[in-house]
N, C-alpha and C positions, 0 to 999 in steps of 0.2 A: 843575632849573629849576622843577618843578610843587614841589619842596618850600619854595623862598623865596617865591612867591606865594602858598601858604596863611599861611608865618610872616607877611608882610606886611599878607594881606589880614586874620588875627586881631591883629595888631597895631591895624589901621585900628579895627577892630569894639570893641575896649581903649579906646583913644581917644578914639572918640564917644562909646561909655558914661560913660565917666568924667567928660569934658566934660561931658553931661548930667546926671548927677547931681550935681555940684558947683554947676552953673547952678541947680538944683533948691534944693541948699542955702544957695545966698545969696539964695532968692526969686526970680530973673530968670524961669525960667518953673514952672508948676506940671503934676501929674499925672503925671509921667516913673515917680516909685517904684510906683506900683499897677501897672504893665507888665511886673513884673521875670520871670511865667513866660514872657513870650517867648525867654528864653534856654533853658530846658526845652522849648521847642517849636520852636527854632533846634538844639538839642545832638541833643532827640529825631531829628529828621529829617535830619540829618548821621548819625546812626548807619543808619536805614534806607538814605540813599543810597549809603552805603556796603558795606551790606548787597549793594545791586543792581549798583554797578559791581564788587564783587571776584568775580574767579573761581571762586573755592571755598568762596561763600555761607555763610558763618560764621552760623550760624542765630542764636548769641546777638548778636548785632548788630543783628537784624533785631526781638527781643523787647526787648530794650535799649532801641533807639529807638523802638520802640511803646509801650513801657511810660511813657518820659520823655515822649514827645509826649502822650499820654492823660493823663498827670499834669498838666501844662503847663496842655491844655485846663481839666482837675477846678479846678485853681487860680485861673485866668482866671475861672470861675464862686462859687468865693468868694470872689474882689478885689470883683466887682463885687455881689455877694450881702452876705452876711454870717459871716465864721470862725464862728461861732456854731454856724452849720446842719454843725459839722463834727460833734458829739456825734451827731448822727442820720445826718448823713449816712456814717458811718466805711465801712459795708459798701462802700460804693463803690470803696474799695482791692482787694478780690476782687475785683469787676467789672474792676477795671481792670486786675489780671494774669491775670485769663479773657482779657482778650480781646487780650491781647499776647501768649498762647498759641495763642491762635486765629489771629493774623496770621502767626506762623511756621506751624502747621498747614496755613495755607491756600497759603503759597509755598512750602513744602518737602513738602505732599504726605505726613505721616509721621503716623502715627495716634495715637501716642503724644502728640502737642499736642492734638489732638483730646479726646482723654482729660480731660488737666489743663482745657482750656477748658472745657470742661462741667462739670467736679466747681466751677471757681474759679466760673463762670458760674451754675450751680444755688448754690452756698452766697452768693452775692452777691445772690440775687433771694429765696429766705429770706430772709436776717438785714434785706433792706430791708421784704420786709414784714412780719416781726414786730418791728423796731426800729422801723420809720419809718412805715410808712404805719396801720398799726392793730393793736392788742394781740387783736381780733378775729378777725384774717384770718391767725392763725399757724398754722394748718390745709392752708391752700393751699402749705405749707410740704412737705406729705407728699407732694400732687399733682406739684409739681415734682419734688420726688425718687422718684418711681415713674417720672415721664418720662423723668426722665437714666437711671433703669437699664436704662429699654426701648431708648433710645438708645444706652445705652453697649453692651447686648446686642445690638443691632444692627450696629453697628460690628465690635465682634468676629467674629459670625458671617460677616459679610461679607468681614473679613479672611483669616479662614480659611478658606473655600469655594475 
């Protein structure tokens, strides 16, 4: 029974999309295509629900939909921005599987995500500021990465006590 009400209810979801964009294409209404990651941030967040109702926490389900829902949002900010700011803005793809690393980390508890968000995290906060914010500031570059190693060194020790 719960499996003909999802085919049904993605059916419904089929349906109004497509209506809408067709209304879109003969001019009836406007604005409908610049909204297209909400389906990245509808897919994303079906993957994390899923994540929380299965039993045996499939942890890439849980990175999956964080990953696409973080994307979804990244996209929503150059619909409404400009594709342009993507050449500067690119480091922001690290950022954004830092911290889909860090969302399993943080619900599964296992330090090895911990790890990967910090290294994805520290090389995402580099490359924005020696790409994006000033050819000056590539220095603070080394600051963060002495940070991550005191952290990563921390973590370890802690693990192993």
């Amino acid at each position: 029974m719960q499996k003909k009400r999802t085919i049904i209810f993605l059916a419904t979801i089929f349906i109004i999309v497509g209506s809408l964009i067709i209304l879109e294409n003969f001019l009836v209404i406007r604005g409908i295509s610049i909204h297209w990651p909400v389906f990245l941030l509808i897919t994303g967040g079906g993957f994390v629900l899923l994540f929380f109702q299965r039993e045996n926490n499939d942890q890439v389900l849980l990175w999956l939909g964080s990953f696409i829902f973080i994307l979804g949002l990244f996209f929503y900010y150059l619909n409404f921005t400009s594709w342009s700011k993507l050449s500067t803005l690119w480091p922001f793809f690290l950022g954004i599987i830092g911290f889909s690393f860090l969302s399993v980390g943080m619900f599964t508890r296992e330090k090895i995500f911990a790890y990967f968000a910090i290294s994805f995290i520290a090389l995402f906060i580099i490359f924005t500021l020696v790409f994006s914010v000033s050819k000056k500031l590539w220095p603070i570059s080394f600051i963060v990465f002495g940070i991550c190693l005191i952290i990563l060194d921390y973590l370890y020790k802690k693990n192993k006590i």
